[in-house]
Structures are given as structure tokens and as C-alpha cells.
C-alpha positions as CSV (number, residue, x, y, z in Angstrom):
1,X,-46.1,16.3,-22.2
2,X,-45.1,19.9,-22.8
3,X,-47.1,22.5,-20.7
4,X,-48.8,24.8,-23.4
5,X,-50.2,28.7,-23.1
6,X,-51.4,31.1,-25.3
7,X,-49.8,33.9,-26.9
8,X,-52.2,36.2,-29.3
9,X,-53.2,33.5,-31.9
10,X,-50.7,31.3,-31.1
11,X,-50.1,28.7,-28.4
12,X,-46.9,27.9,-27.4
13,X,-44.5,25.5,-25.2
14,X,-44.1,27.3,-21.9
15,X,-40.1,25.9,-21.8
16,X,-37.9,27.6,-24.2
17,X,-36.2,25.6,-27.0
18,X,-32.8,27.9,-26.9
19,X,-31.6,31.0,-25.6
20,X,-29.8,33.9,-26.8
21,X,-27.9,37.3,-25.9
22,X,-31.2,39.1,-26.9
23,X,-34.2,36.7,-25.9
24,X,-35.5,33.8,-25.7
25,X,-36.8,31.0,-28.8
26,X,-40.3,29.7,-28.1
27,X,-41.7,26.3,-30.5
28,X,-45.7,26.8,-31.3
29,X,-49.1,26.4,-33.2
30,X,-50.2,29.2,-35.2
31,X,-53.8,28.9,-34.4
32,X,-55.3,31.4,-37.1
33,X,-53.3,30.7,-40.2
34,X,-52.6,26.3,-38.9
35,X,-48.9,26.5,-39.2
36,X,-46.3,25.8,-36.8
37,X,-44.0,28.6,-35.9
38,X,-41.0,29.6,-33.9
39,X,-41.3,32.9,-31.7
40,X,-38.4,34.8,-30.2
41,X,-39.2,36.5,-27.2
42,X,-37.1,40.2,-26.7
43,X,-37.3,42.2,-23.6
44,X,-35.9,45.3,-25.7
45,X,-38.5,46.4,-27.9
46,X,-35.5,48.3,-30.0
47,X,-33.3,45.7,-30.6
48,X,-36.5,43.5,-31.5
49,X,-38.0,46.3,-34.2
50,X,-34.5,46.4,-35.6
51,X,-34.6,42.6,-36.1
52,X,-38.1,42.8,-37.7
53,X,-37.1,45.7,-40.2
54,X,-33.7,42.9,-41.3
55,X,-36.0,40.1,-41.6
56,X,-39.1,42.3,-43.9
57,X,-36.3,44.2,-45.6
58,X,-34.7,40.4,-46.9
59,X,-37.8,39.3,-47.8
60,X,-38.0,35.5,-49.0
61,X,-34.7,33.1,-49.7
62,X,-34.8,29.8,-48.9
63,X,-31.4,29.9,-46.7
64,X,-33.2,32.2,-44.4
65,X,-36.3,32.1,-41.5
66,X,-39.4,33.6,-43.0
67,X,-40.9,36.4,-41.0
68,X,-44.5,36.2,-40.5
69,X,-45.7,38.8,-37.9
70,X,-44.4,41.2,-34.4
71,X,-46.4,41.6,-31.6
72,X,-46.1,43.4,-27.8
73,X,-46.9,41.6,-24.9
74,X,-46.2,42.3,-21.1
75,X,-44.3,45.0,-22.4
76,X,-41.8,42.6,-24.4
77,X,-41.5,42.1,-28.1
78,X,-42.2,38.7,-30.4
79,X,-41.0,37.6,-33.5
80,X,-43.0,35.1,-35.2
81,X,-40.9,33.3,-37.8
82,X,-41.3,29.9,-39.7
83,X,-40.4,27.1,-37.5
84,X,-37.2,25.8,-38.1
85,X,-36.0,22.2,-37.9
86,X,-32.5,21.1,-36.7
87,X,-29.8,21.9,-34.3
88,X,-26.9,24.9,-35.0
89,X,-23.2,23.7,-36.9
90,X,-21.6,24.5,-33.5
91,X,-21.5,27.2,-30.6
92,X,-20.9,30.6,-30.2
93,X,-17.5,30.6,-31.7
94,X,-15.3,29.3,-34.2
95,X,-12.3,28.0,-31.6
96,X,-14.5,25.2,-29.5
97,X,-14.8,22.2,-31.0
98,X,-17.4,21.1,-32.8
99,X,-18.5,18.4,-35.4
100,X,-16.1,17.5,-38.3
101,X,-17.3,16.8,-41.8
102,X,-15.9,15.7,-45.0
103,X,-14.5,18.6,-47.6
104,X,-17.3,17.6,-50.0
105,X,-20.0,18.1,-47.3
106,X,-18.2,21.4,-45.3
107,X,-18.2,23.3,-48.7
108,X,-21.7,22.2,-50.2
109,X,-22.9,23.7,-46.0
110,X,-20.9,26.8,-46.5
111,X,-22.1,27.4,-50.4
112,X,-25.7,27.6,-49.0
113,X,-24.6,29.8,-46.4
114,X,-22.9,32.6,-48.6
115,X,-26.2,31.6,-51.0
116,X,-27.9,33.8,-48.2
117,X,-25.2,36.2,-47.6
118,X,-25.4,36.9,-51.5
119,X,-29.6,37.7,-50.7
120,X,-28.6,39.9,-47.6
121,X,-25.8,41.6,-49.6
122,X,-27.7,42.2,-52.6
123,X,-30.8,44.1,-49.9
124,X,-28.3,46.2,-48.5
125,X,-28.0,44.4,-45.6
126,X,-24.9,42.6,-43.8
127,X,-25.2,40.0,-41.5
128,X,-22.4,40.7,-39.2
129,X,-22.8,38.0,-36.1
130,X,-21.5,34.6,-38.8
131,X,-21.1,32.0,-36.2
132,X,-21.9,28.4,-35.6
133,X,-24.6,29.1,-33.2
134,X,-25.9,31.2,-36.0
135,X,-26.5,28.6,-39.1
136,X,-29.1,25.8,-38.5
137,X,-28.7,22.6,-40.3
138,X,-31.6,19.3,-40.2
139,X,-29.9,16.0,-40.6
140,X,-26.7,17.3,-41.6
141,X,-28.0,17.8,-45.3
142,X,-26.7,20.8,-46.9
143,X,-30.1,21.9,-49.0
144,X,-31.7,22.9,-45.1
145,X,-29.4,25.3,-43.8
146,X,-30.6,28.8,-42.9
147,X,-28.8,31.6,-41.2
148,X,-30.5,32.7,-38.4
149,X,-30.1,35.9,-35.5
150,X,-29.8,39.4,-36.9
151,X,-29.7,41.2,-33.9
152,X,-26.4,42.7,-34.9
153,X,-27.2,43.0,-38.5
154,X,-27.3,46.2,-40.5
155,X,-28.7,48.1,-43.3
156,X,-25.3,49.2,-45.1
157,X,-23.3,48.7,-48.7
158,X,-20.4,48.9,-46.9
159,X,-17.7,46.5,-48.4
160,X,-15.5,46.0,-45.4
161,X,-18.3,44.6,-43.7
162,X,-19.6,42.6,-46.5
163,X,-16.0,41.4,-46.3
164,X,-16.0,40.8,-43.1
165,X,-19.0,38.3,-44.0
166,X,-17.0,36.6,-46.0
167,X,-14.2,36.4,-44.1
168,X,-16.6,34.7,-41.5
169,X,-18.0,32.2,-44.2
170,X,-14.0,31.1,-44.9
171,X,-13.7,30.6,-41.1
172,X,-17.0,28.6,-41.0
173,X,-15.4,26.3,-43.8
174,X,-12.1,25.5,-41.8
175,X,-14.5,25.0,-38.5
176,X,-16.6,22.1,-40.4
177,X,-13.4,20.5,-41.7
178,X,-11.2,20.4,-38.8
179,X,-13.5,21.1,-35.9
180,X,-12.1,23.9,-34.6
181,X,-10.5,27.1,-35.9
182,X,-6.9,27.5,-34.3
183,X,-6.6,31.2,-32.6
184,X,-4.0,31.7,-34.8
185,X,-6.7,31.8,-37.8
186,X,-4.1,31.6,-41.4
187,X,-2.5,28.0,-39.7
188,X,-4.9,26.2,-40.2
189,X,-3.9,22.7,-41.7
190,X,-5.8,21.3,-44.6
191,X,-4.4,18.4,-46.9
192,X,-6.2,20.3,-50.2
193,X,-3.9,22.9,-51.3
194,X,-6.2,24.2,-53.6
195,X,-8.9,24.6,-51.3
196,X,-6.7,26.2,-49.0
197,X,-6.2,29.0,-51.4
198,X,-9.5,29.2,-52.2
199,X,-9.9,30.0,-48.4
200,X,-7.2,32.2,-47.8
201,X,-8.8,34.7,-50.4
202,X,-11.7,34.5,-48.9
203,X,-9.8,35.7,-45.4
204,X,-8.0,38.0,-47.3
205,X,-10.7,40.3,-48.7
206,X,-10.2,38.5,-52.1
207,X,-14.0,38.3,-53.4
208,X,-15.4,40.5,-54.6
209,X,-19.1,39.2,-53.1
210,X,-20.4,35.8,-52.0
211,X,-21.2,34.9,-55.2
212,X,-17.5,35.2,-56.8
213,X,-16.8,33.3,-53.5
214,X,-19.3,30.4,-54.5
215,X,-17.9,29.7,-57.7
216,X,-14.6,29.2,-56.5
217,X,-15.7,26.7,-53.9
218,X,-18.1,24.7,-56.4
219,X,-15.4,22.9,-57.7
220,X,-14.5,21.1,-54.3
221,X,-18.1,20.3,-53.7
């Protein structure tokens, strides 16, 4: 049985469910409003208020965590966000091998991920940190994902880095289908020519936003 204290309102495992650069991932019970929650623990107040503004600046979309509340305690920070079910697509980057899937079922994942890139886009805000580690997934079915971790995010309209985004979403496509991204990123083999175009734009600041990018991948899905 997992060992249990109290945070504020909530109580939560005492062993952490994943680790990042930043902090710390907690699973728990909020006690006042009876839902269950996830809480990332920051030691850098900073780098956690900068999260907090991201996450109340996006708002609601259903391909990303739901902020609920930010709290100090023993002079560290805590994001309470909706509890998320799943494991990550991968690790922390795009050349370790990882799980393959079919085309039909690598595009319909990457669709809902630029689905929430098109939200953070349209708020002013890039993500900035696409990776593996970065997109949850439960049971491998598409309509769950959510991109998660914007310690590196940013308030900007910038379209380099909003291309940059999407350069990462076209990398995350060729990572589902072949496992791995080779280091030398445009080599990548992949029977569907047609797809592989659809790609390559993507890498090669083609779109002009996620959603141009979507349509172009709906086809193959």
C-alpha cells in the first residue's frame, strides 16, 4: 500500500510517479473539491510561476492538463493539475528507440498533438520542449493524448518558433513510425511517398500553422 501525506487540501503518495529537469510529479486526492489530481513539485518558485502563467494563459483544450490551483510549501512551489492517465510516447529524445505504430495510428497521435499546438499557437504561446517524454498517451488510443511540461514554453507570436513546433510535430510522426529518428533527420525511410512529403514540409517550415499541417495529414489517417 502507498504511504500517503497531506499537502494543503490534498493528500498525496509520498513516492513520486516521475521525475523531471524541473521537479518532481506527485499522484493525489483532492480532498476539498473530491477529485483526483496530479501535483508537480518545483524547487524554483520562478520557473514554477512561469509554468502556472502558460497553463492559465491556455486555458481549456482537451489535448492539454487542466490547471486547477499553485501553492508554496517548505519554500517550494506546487502545481495542481488534472490527473492524467497513461505513460509518455517515448523518452527524452527523438533518436532512442521507442514503440513503433502503424501510419494510420502515428498520424491520428500526432493530429491531436498539433490539435494542441494549434490552442497554444492561437494564445500566443509556443510550446518549445516537443518530445516524447512530453506527450502522454492511455492505451495507445489517439482521442487521450495531452501534451504536457511547459517549463520551457513561452508567451510569443514568433513564427520561427511556432515553426520550430512544427518541425517537432513532423519529427514526432517519423519517431512513432519507425521507432527512432536517425541523427541525420531528412533520411528517414518511409514506404508512403506521399506521406513523406507531407513530412518534409512540415521540417521544412512549409505550414503555415498546425492547422494547415493537420489537413495535410488527415488524409493518411
Amino acid at each position: 500500500m502507498c504511504q500517503i501525506v497531506k499537502w494543503d487540501q490534498y493528500k498525496v503518495e509520498v513516492s513520486p510517479k516521475g521525475r523531471g529537469t524541473y521537479g518532481e510529479v506527485y499522484f493525489g486526492l483532492d480532498l476539498k473539491n473530491r477529485r483526483k489530481v496530479c501535483i508537480k513539485k518545483v524547487p524554483n518558485v520562478t520557473i514554477a510561476k512561469k509554468e502556472v502563467s502558460i497553463m492559465k494563459t491556455y486555458g481549456k483544450s482537451k489535448h492539454l492538463p487542466v490547471f486547477y490551483k499553485y501553492f508554496e510549501k517548505n519554500n517550494q512551489a506546487h502545481i495542481v493539475m488534472e490527473a492524467i492517465k497513461g505513460e509518455t510516447l517515448g523518452t527524452s529524445n527523438f533518436y532512442y528507440a521507442g514503440k513503433k505504430r502503424t501510419q494510420k495510428q502515428a498520424v491520428r497521435i500526432v493530429i491531436r498533438i498539433l490539435s494542441a499546438l494549434q490552442h497554444l499557437h492561437h494564445k500566443g504561446i509556443v510550446h518549445n520542449d516537443l518530445l516524447p517524454k512530453n506527450v502522454m498517451i492511455h492505451d495507445d488510443t489517439p482521442s487521450t493524448v495531452k501534451l504536457i511540461d511547459f517549463n520551457l514554453s513561452k508567451h510569443t507570436k514568433s513564427i520561427t518558433s511556432r515553426q520550430i513546433d512544427l518541425y517537432k510535430a513532423a519529427l514526432m510522426c517519423v519517431f512513432l513510425m519507425n521507432g527512432k529518428v536517425p541523427q541525420r533527420v531528412f533520411t528517414f525511410a518511409m514506404k508512403n511517398v506521399q506521406l513523406k512529403n507531407v513530412l518534409l514540409k512540415g521540417m521544412k517550415s512549409g505550414y503555415n500553422s498546425a492547422q494547415d499541417f493537420m489537413g495535410a495529414l488527415r488524409p493518411f489517417s
